[in-house]
C-alpha positions in Angstrom: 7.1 78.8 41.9 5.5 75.0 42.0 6.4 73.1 39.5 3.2 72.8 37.9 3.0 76.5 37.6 6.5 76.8 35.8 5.2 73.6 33.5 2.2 75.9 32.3 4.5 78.9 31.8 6.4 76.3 29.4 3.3 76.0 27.4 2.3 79.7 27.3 6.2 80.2 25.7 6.0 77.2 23.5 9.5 76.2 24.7 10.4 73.1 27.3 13.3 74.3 29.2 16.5 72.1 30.3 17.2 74.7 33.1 13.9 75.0 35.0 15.5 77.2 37.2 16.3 80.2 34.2 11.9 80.2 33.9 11.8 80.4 37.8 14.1 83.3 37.7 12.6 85.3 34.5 8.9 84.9 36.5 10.3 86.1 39.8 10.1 90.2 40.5 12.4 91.8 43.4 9.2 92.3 45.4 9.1 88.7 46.1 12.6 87.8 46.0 15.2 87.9 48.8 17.5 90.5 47.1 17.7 92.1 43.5 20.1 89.7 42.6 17.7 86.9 43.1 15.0 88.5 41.2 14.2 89.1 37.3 16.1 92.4 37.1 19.6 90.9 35.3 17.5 88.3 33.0 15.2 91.7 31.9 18.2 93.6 31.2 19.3 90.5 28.7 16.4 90.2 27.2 16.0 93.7 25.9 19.3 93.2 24.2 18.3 89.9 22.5 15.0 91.3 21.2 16.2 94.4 20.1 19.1 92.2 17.9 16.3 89.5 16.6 14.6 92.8 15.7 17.5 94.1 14.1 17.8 91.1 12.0 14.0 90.8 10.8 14.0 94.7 9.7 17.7 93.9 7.7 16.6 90.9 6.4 12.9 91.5 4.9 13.3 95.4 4.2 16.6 95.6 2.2 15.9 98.8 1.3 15.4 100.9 4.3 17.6 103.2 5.6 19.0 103.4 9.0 16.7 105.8 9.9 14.0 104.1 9.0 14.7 100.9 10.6 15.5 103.0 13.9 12.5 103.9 14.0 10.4 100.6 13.4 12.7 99.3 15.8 11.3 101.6 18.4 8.0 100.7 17.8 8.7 96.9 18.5 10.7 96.9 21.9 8.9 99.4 23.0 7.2 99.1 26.5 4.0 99.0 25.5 4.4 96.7 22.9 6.0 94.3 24.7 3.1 94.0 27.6 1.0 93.7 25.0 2.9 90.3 24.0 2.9 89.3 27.6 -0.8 89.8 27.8 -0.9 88.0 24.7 1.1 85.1 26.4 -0.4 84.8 29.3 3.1 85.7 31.0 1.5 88.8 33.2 -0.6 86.4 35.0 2.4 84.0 36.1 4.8 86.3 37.2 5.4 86.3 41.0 4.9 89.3 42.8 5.1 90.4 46.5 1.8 91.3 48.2 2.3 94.6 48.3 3.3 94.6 44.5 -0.4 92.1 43.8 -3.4 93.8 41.9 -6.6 93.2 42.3 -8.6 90.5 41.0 -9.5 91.8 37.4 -7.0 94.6 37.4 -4.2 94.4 34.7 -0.5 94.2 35.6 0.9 97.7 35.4 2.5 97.8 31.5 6.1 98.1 32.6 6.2 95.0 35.0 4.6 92.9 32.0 6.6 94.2 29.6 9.8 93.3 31.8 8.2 90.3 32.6 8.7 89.2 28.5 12.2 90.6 28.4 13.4 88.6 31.0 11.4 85.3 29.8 13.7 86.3 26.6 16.6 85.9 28.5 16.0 82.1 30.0 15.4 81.0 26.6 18.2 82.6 24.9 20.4 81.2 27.9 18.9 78.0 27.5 18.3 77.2 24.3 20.7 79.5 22.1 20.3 82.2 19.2 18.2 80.3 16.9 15.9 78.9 19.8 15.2 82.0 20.7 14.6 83.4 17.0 12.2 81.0 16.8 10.2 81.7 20.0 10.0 85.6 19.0 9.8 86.0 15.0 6.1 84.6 15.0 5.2 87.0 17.9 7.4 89.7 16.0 6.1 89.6 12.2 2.9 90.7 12.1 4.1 93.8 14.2 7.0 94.4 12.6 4.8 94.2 8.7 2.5 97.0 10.4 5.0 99.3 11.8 6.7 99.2 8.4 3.8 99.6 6.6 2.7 102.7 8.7 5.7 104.3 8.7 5.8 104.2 5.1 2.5 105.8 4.8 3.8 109.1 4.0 7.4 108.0 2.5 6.2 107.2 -0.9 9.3 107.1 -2.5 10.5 104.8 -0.1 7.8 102.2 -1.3 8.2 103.0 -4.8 11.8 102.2 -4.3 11.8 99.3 -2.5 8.8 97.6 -5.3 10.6 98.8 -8.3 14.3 97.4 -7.3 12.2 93.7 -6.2 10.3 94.0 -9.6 12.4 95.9 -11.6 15.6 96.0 -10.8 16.3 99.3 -11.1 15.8 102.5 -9.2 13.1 105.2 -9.6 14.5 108.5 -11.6 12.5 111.7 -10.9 12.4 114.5 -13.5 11.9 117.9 -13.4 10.0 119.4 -16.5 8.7 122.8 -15.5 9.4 125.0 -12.7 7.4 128.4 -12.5 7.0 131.3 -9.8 9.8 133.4 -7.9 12.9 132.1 -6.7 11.7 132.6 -2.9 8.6 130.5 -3.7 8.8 128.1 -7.1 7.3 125.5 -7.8 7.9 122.5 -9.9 6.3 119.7 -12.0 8.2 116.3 -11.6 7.3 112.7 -12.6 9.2 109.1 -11.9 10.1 107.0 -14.4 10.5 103.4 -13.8 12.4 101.0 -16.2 11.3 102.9 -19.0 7.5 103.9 -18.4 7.0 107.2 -17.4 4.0 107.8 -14.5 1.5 111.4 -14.8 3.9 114.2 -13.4 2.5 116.5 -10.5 3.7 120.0 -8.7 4.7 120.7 -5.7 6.0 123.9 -3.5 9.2 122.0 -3.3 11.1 119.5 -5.3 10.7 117.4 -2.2 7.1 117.3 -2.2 6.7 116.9 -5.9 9.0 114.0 -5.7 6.7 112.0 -2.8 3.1 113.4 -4.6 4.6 111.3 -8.2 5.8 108.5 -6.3 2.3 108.5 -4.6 0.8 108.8 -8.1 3.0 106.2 -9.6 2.5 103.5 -6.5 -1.7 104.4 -7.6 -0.9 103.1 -11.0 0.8 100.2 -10.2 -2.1 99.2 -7.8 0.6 99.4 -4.5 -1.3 101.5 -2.3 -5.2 102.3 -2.2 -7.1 105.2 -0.3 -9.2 103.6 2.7 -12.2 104.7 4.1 -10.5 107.0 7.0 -9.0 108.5 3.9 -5.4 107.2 4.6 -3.3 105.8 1.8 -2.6 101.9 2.8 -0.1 99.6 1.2 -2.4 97.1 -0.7 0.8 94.8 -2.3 3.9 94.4 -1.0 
């Protein structure tokens, strides 16, 4: 690639590499390369191991109360392919990347979503092998946030106690106790009335088939009160205040 090229891949990133060559390399696919080892391939296989640990760490960091589980899947969402060729749209980077003419789209045409996605892993790479850990936290957490907020959010949509939680140990200190004060109906098929109490205020009970579902239904109705979520127009339940 011509140097003027690799200068305005520098400012798509945002990051002025020492090693020109480790930009050359991430923007270079097999197609056009003299053998595999020449090529993108090793820097993309890097790259998805350095996101997926800056991911790690923004999930650990700003939700302390999720569970594995939970941050598995939010994880997911992030590095997946399609998100990441929607950053490399975003940056510009599926438009540098140096292909083989039998490997070129058409004027107008996207990039198919797995090269540009592999295109921003192995981008990753250079800088992390560049510029270190914390250069390359600060070249992905502003592309990361937003998208990592929304995924949380989402996934939340239907784990009400897992919101309640989280907003009653930040405010409160203390973690949500649900109660069981009726039960009625067969053993194969009870149901039960359960409310949350939180740091001493008890929230309207509701019943459910299970104690399960009552539990998330007086979470839902608790997280109402306290103005955390709100009903949209599509009729989903959205996290109004974090």
């Amino acid at each position: 690639m011509d140097h003027s090229s690799l200068r305005a891949a520098e400012a798509a990133i945002g990051y002025t590499f020492k090693r020109l060559e480790l930009l050359d390399l991430a923007l270079t696919h097999a197609s056009v390369s003299e053998d595999r080892l020449s090529s993108n391939e090793r820097l993309e296989f890097l790259g998805d191991a350095v996101l997926g640990l800056v991911v790690c760490e923004m999930l650990y960091e700003r939700f302390p109360n999720l569970l594995e589980g939970e941050m598995t899947k939010i994880k997911s969402t992030i590095v997946s392919r399609r998100t990441c060729a929607q950053i490399s749209t975003q940056l510009g980077l599926d438009a540098l990347l140096m292909l083989g003419k039998g490997m070129q789209t058409t004027r107008g045409d996207a990039l198919p979503s797995s090269l540009a996605a592999a295109v921003f892993e192995s981008v990753i790479a250079a800088v992390y092998l560049d510029g270190g850990c914390d250069v390359t936290r600060a070249f992905l957490r502003p592309l990361l946030i937003g998208l990592v907020d929304r995924a949380a959010e989402s996934g939340h949509q239907h784990n009400y106690k897992s919101v309640l939680q989280q907003h009653a140990q930040q405010e409160f200190n203390e973690t949500p106790t649900y109660k069981v004060l009726d039960e009625k109906g067969p053993d194969h098929a009870k149901c039960f009335k359960v409310c949350v109490e939180i740091a001493g205020r008890r929230f309207e009970p509701c019943w459910g088939q299970s104690k399960k579902q009552a539990e998330q239904e007086a979470a839902l109705i608790a997280l109402h009160e306290l103005g955390i979520v709100a009903h949209a127009g599509d009729g989903e339940v959205r996290v109004v205040k974090s």
